[in-house]
N, C-alpha and C positions, 0 to 999 in steps of 0.2 A: 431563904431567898428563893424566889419562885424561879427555874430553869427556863431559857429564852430560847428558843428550838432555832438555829438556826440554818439558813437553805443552803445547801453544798454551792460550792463556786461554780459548778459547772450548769448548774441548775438556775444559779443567779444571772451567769453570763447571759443564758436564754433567754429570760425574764426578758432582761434588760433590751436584749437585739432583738426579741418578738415587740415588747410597746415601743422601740424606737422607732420600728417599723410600719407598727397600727399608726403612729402620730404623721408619718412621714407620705403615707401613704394617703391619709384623710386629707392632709393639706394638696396634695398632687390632685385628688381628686377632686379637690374645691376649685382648684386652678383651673382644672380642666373643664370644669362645668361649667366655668365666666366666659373662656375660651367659647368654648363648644356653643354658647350662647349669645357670642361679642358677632358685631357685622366685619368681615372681613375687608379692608378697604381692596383688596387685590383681587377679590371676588368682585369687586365693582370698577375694576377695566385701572387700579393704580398701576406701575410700571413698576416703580420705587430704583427707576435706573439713573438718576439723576438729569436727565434728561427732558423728558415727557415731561408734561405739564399735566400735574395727577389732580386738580383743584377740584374737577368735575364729581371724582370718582370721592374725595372728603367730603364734598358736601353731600353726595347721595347717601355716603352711609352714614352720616349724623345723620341725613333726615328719618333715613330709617330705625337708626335706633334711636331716635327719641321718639318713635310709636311703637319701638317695642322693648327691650330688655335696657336700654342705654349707656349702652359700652360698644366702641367701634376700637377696631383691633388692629395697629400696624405692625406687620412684621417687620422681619430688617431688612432695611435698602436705604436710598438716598431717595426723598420725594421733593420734588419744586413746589410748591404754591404760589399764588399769583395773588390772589385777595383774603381776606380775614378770614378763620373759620370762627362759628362761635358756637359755644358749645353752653346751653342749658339746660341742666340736668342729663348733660348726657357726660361720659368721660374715654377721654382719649387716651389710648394706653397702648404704651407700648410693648412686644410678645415677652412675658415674663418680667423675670428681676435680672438685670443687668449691670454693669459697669456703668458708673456715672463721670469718674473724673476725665480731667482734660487732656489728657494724654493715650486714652484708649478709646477708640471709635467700637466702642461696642454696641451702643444704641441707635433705634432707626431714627433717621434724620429729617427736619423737614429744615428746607433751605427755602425761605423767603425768596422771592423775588420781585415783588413789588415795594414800595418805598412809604404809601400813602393809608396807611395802617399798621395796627400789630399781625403779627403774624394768628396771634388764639385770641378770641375775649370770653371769658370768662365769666356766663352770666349765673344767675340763683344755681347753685349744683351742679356748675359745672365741674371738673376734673380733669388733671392734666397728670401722667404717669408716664415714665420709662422712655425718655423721647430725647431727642438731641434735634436744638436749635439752633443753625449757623446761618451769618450772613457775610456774603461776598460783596466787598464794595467794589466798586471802579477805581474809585479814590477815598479819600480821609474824610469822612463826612462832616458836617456842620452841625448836623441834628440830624434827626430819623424819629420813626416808631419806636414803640416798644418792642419787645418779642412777646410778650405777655402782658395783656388787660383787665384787669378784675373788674365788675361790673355790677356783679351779683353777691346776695349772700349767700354764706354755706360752701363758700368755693376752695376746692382741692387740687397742691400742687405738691408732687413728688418725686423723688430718683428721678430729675431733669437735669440736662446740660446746656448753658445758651455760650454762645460765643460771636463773640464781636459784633453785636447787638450795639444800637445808639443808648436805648435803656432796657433792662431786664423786665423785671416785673413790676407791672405800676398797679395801685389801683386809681380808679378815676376820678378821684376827688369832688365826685359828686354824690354817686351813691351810698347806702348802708351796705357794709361789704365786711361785716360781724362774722364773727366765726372764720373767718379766713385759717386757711391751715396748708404752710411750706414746709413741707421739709426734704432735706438732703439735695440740695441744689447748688451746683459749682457751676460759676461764671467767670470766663476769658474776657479780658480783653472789652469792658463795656466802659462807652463813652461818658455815659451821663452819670446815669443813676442804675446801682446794681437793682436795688428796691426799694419800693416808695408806697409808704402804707399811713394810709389816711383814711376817715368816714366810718373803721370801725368799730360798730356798738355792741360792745361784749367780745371779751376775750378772745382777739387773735393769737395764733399761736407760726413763730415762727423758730427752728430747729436746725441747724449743722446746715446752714446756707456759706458759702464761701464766695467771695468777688473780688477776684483777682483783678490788677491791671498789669501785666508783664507780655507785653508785647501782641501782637508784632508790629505796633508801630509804636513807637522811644513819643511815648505823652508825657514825660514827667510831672511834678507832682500838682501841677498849675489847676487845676480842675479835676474834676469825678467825684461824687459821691457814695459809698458804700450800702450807707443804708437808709432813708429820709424819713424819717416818722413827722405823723403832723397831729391832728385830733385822731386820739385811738384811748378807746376803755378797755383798760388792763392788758394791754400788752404784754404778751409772754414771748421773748427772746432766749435762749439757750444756744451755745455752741454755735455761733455767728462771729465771720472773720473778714477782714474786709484788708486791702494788699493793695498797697499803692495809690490809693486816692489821695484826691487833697483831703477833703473828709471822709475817715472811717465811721462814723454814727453820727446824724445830724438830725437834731428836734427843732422842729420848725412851729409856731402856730398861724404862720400865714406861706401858704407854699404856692409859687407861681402856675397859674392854671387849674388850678382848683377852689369851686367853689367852696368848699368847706374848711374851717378854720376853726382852730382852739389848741389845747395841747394836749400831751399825750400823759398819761396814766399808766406806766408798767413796770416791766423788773427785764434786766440783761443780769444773765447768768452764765459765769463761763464764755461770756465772747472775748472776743481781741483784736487786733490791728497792730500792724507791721507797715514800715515803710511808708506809713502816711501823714501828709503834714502833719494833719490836727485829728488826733483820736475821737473824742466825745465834744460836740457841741450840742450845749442849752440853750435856748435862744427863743423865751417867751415866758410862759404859765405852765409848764410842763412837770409832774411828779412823777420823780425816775429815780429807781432805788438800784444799786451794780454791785452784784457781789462775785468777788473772785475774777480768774480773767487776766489778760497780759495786754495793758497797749505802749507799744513803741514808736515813737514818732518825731517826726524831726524838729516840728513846732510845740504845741501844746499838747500836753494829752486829755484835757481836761479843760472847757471853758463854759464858765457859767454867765448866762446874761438876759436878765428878766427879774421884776420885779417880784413876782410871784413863782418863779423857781425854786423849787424842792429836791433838792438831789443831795440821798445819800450813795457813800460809793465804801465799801469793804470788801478786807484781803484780798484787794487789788495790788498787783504790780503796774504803775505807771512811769513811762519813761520817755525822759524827749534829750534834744539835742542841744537846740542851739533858741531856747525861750521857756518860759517857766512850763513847769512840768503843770502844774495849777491856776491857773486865773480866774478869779470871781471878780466878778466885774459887777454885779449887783445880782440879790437874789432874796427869798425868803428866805430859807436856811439853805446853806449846805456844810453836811458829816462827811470828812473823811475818818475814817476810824480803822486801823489793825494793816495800812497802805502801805506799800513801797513805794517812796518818793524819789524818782533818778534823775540827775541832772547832771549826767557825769561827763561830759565834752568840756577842758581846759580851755580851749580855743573861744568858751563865752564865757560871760559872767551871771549872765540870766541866776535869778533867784529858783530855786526849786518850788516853792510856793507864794503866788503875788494877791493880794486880798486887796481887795481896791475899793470893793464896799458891801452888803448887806450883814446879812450875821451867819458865819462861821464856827466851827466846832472843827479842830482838827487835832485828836489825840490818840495819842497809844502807834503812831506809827512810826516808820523807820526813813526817815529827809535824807538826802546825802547830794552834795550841790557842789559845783567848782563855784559857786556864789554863795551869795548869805542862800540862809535856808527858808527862813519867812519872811518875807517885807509885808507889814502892814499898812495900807498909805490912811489919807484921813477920813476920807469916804466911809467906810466898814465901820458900820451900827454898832456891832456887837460882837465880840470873837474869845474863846477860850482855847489858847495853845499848852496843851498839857500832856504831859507823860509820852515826849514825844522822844527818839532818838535823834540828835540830830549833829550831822558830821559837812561840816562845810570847809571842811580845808584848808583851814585858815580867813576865810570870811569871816560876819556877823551871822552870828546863829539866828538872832532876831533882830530885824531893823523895823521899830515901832515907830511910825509916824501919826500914831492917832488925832483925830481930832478931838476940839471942847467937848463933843456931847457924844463921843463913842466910849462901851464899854469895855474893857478888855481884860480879862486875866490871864497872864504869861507865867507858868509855874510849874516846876515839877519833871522839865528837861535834862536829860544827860547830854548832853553839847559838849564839842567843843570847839573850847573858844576862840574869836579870833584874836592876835597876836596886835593889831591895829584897830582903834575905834573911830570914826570918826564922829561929829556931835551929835547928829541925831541918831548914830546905831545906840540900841539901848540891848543888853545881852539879858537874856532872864535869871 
């Protein structure tokens, strides 16, 4: 056997804290060179005292970086603005990598003050980094801007904080706005819509975006949206949370205010939702695959409704409260498969899964209901309930109300049973 030479520890320790050092050092000095190359907005008469009214001083140094290097650079302070900046092909950034969540003001701020616009718009290239957007109302508004408008393609948003914004990030529902790319963005307290992503073509990509509704004014769960998808090719979703809306994710293919319309095409991976009515709503022509993920919700966590609705959802945990944790209400298919189905609040009788109509595939999961566990009504085309775990309490595991011309095979359950039938529960 050939002998493997190997380097003393104190020889390796070196190695090791010399190339920690070359690597740590090149990225410093990459930083430094964007830096050293970015328009400083404070060079051009900003304040950043919260105060002054610094609009003058954004818009000069966008204009100037988008005839030269395109990147304008805020350090940290508090700036007011008064009307939109926009930013194409130029990106606004703020000094370094910072703190982004809602509890530590570590990033420089820009505080809106006008009402009749967003605060950024976002045309072809634009870019948004390192920034904290807050707005101060007089009162509870009715509506507002956005804080952020997408307009363009190729548009970049990142390490941002928005708070108490009417809507977060839109885009405009009229342009191609393809390639869009969020990530790490936590949102306070937004009235409307955290974000709203419609128009585009090719692979969006959104990442570890969070939108919160928890104060400081008591909105309970009556309205809000989390996240709006409308027409979009291949959506990519990862690590998206959404707290307190009435809607945690909602697929639209006709969304008010926007010319464009169709559905969306993508994959949520790892997201969730807490404290909001209704988790996931389908609501058109929309193909959405969910793997993995927690959502918890007081209503539904899950609602399908569209003819041509395609939605698969696995090794999900979904949970609700006080209404089926499931409702297909019509669709082209939809797979739950390897699921946690909760329905665990005494206080209803709600069904843990309610199929009302298209065709269904719901197997290998784990039901568990202070009600029956599947109601099938006569609507539902077609459905296979199989190889399911299913503990209802003493309800009907399965209440089949099929119709004449629906298919169904009920087989292959470990249930158990209820103690009471009445005529149309039929147990598998």
């Amino acid at each position: 056997m050939r002998a493997v030479e190997l380097l003393p520890a104190a020889g390796l320790l070196g190695a090791l804290v010399f190339t920690g050092g070359a690597v740590g050092g090149a990225e410093r000095a990459a930083t430094g060179a964007v830096e050293a190359s970015a328009v400083d907005v404070r060079a051009l008469g900003a304040k950043g005292d919260g105060k002054a009214d610094d609009t003058a001083a954004f818009l000069a140094a966008i204009s100037r970086a988008h005839s030269g290097d395109g990147v304008v650079l805020v350090p940290r302070g508090r700036y007011r603005i008064s009307r939109p900046l926009r930013l194409d092909k130029v990106a606004l950034n703020g000094s370094g990598v910072r703190a982004w969540p809602a509890d530590v003001d570590a990033l420089p701020a820009l505080i809106p003050t006008h009402r009749d616009g967003p605060a950024i718009i976002l045309g072809a290239g634009g870019a948004l980094s390192g920034l904290g957007i807050t707005y101060h109302w007089d009162e509870e508004p009715d509506e507002g801007p956005p804080a952020v408008l997408i307009s363009g393609i190729g548009a970049t948003i990142r390490d941002l904080r928005i708070r108490y914004a009417w809507d977060g990030i839109l885009t405009d529902g009229e342009h191609n706005v393809g390639r869009v790319n969020i990530a790490n963005v936590f949102m306070v307290s937004i009235r409307n819509v955290g974000i709203r992503i419609t128009g585009t073509w090719d692979v969006p990509r959104l990442c570890n975006i969070e939108v919160w509704n928890a104060g400081p004014v008591p909105r309970g769960l009556r309205a809000g949206t989390g996240f709006l998808l409308g027409k979009n090719d291949l959506v990519r979703m990862t690590d998206c949370f959404a707290f307190g809306m009435h809607w945690g994710f909602r697929f639209e293919d006709r969304i008010e205010g926007c010319k464009i319309e169709g559905g969306t095409w993508g994959v949520l991976n790892g997201c969730a939702t807490d404290f909001c009515a209704i988790g996931m709503s389908v609501k058109g022509g929309h193909t959405v695959s969910v793997s993995g993920g927690s959502f918890w919700n007081h209503q539904e966590s899950l609602v399908v409704e569209g003819g041509d609705a395609r939605v698969r959802v696995t090794g999900s945990e979904l949970k609700s409260n006080g209404a089926p944790v499931v409702r297909v209400r019509s669709c082209d298919h939809a797979v739950l498969t390897g699921c946690s189905l909760l329905r665990p609040m005494k206080t209803f009788d709600a069904p843990a899964v309610l199929l009302e109509g298209g065709r269904v595939v719901l197997g290998t999961n784990h039901i568990e209901s202070y009600g029956p566990g599947v109601v099938i009504e006569s609507g539902v085309r077609s459905a296979a309930v199989t190889g399911n775990m299913i503990d209802s309490h003493g309800h009907a595991a399965v209440v089949d109300r099929r119709g004449p011309q629906s298919t169904i095979v009920i087989e292959s359950n470990a249930v158990t049973l209820s103690s009471k039938k009445t005529a149309d529960e039929e147990a598998p």
